[in-house]
C-alpha positions, 0 to 999 in steps of 0.5 A, a space after each residue: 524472534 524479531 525475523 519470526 514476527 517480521 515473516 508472520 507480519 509480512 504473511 498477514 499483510 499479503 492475506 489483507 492484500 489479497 482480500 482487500 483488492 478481491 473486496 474491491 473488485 466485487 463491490 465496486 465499479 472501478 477498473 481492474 488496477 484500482 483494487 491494487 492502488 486502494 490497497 498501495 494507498 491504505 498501506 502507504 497512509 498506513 505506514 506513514 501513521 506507524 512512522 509519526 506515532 512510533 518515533 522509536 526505530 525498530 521493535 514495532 515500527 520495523 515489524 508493522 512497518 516493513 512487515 506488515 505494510 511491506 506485505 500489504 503494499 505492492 507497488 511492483 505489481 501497480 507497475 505491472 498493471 500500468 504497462 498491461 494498460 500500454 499492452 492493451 493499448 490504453 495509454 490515458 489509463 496506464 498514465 493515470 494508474 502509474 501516476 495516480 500511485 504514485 502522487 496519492 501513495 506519497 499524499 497517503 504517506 505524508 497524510 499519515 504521518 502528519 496524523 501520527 505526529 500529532 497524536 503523539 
């Protein structure tokens, strides 16, 4: 049951991933990659809210945690995004995605689990 529930997660997460990153792009003026780095930052504050509220491993953290945000989150394709930066000769703005990810998904994280905890 629990791999079911982990796929059907997984499956809803790469949907929100896709129609936020989509919302993103059409409504705003920010660059390509910005939609895929809202989208690794809503997840990783996600995640880290998930982890300080269920202090419990397993059961709901391993199916909203590794499924859904696992889905939801795509640091991978961050990464493609930064080295299309450097293809198309745009180092400043492939630093600035790469590094960007990386100190706001970790001040995401830690943001949420700060909140997490102390709604517990």
């Amino acid at each position: 049951m629990t791999v079911l529930l982990l796929a059907l997660a997984g499956g809803l997460g790469a949907v929100c991933r896709f129609v936020v990153d989509g919302v993103v792009r059409a409504h705003t003026s920010l660059a390509d990659p910005d939609g895929i780095t809202v989208v690794n930052v809503t997840g990783s504050f996600l995640l880290g809210l998930l982890t300080g509220l269920l202090t419990a491993p397993g059961g709901a953290l391993l199916v909203l945690g590794t499924g859904f945000c696992g889905g939801y989150t795509t640091f991978s394709t961050a990464m493609v995004d930064g080295v299309n930066l450097l293809r198309d000769g745009r180092l400043a703005r492939a630093l600035a995605t790469v590094g960007g990810t990386l100190v706001l998904t970790v001040a995401a994280a830690a943001l949420g689990a700060a909140a997490g905890a102390a709604l517990v």
